[in-house]
C-alpha positions as CSV (number, residue, x, y, z in Angstrom):
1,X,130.5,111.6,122.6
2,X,130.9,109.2,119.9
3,X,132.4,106.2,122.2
4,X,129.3,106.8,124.0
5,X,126.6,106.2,121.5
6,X,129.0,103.5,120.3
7,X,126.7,100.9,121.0
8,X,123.4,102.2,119.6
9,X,125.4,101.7,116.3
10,X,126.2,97.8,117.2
11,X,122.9,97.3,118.2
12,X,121.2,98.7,114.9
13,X,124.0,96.3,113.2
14,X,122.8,93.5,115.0
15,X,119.2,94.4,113.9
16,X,120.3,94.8,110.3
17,X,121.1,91.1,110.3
18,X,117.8,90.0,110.6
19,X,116.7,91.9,107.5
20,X,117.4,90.0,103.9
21,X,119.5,91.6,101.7
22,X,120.7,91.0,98.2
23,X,123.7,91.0,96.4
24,X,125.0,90.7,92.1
25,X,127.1,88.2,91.0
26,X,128.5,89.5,87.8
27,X,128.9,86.8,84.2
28,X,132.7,87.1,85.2
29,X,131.9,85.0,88.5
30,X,130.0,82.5,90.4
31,X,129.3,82.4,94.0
32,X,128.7,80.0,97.0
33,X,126.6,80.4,99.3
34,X,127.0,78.4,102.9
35,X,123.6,78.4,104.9
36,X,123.8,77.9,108.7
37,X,127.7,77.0,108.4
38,X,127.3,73.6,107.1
39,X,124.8,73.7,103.9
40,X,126.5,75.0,100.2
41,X,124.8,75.9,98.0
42,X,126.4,77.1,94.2
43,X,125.0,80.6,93.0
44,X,125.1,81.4,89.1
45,X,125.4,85.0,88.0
46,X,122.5,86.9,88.9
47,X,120.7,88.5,91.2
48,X,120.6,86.6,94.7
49,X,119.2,87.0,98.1
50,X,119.8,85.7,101.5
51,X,119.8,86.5,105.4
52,X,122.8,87.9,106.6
53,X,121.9,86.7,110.3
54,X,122.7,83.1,108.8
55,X,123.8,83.0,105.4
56,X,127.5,83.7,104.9
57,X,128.5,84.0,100.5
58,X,131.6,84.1,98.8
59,X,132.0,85.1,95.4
60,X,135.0,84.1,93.1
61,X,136.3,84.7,89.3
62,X,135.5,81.8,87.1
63,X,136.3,83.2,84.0
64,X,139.5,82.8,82.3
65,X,142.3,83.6,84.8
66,X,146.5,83.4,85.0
67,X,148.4,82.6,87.7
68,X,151.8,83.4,87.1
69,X,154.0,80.6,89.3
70,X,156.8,81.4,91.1
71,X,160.6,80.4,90.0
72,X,161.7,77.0,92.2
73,X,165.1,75.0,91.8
74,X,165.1,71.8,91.4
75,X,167.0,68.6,90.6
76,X,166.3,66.4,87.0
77,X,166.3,62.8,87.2
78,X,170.3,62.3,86.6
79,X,170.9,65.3,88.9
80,X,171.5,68.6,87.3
81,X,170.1,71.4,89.3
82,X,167.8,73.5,87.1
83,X,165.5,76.6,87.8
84,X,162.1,76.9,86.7
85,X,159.2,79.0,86.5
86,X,155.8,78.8,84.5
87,X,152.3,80.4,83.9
88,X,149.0,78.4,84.5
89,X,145.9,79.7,82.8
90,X,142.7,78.5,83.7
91,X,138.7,78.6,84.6
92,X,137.0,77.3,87.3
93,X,133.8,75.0,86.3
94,X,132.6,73.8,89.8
95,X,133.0,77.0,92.1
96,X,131.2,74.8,94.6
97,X,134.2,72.2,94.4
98,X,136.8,74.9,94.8
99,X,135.8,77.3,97.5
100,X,133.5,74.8,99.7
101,X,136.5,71.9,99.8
102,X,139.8,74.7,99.7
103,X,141.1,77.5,102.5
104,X,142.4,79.5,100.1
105,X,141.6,79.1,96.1
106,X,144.1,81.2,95.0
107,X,147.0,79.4,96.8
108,X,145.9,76.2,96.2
109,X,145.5,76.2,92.6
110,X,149.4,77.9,92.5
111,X,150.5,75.1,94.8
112,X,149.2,72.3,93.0
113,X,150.6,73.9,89.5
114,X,153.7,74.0,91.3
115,X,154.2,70.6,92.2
116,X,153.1,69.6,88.8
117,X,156.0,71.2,87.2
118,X,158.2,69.7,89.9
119,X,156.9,66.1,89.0
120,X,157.4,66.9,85.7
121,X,160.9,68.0,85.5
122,X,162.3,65.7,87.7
123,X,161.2,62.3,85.6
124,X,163.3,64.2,82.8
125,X,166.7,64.3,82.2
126,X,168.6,68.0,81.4
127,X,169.2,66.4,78.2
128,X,165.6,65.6,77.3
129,X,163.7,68.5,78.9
130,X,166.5,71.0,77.2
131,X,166.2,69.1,73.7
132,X,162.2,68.6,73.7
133,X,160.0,71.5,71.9
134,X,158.7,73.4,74.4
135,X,155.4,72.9,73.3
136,X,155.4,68.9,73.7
137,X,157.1,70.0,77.7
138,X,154.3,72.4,78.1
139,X,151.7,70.1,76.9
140,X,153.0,67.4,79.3
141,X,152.5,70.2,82.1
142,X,149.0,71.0,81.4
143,X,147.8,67.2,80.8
144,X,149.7,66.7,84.5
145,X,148.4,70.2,86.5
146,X,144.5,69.3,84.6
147,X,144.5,66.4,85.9
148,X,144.9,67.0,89.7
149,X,143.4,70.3,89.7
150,X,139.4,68.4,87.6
151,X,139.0,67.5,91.1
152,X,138.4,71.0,92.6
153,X,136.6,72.5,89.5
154,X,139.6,73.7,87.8
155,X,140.0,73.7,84.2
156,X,143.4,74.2,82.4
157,X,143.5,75.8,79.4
158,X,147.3,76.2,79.0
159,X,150.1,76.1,81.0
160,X,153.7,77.1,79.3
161,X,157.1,77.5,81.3
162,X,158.5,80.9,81.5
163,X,162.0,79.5,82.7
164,X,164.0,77.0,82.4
165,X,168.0,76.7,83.0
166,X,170.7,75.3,84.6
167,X,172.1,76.9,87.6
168,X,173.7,76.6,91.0
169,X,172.7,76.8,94.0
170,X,174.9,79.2,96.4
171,X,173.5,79.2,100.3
172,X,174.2,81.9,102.8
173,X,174.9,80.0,106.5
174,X,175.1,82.7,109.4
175,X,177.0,81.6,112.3
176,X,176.0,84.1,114.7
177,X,176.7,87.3,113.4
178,X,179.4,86.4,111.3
179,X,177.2,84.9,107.7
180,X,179.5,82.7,105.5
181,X,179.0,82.0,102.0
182,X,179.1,78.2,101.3
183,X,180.3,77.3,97.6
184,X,180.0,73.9,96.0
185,X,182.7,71.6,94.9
186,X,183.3,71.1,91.5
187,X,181.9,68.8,89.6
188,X,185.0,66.0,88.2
């Protein structure tokens, strides 16, 4: 019976549409609003209302935030392999910026953080970037990660690593069913 009165509930849906509705954005947030797919339009917190026949809104975090960044290997400038991980705190300014010109905020902010510590690591030698205080290393990071992430709204109030050491890098090769375990030579 239900399949068939199915459709009177898709049609009062489709009705519903036509009828505005309102939603809260709460101090913790911001919102933007995209009108007829192409105009954006930035929404404070507040009360706000629109059509949702035409009017599509998305509402994200903007107050202070931490992304915890995930651990990556990689080389220093004379070629020690090292493994690193950090945290990235931050709040977004320009929601506008960040969810209008981004597919996913979350991962992009993460990816670009991650690439800053990259960058960073690998103009240093193991020497230098194990000698230097930590907090002249993490400033470096958050001078770096601020200033490609200003561009999408984001503003970084710290970022620290969480790890950082020397280590080597063992990969598992599987030659049909048989997987084989690949050691490096020693270093002379």
């Amino acid at each position: 019976m239900n399949e068939a009165l199915g459709w009177i509930g898709q049609i009062v849906e489709w009705f519903g549409q036509f009828i505005p509705r309102w939603t809260i954005i709460k101090t913790t947030h911001a919102g933007v609003k995209f009108a007829r797919g192409w105009k954006v339009s930035a929404l404070a917190p507040g009360i706000h209302w629109y059509w949702p026949a035409t009017t599509e809104m998305v509402i994200y975090p903007v107050a202070r935030q931490a992304n915890d960044l995930r651990s990556q290997t990689l080389e220093t400038s004379e070629g020690t392999t090292v493994v690193a991980s950090a945290v990235i705190v931050y709040e977004v300014n320009d929601v506008e910026a960040l969810i209008a010109h981004t597919y996913d905020a979350d991962n992009t902010i993460a990816e670009i953080a991650l690439s800053t510590v990259q960058d960073v690591l690998t103009q240093l030698t193991w020497d230098q970037a194990s000698s230097m205080k930590r907090r002249v290393l993490n400033t470096m990071l958050k001078n770096s990660s601020q200033k490609v992430l200003k561009p999408y709204g984001v503003t970084v109030l710290n970022m620290n690593l969480t790890d950082l050491a020397r280590c080597q890098v063992l990969k598992v090769l599987t030659d049909s069913q048989t997987p084989q375990i690949v050691l490096p030579t020693p270093e002379p």
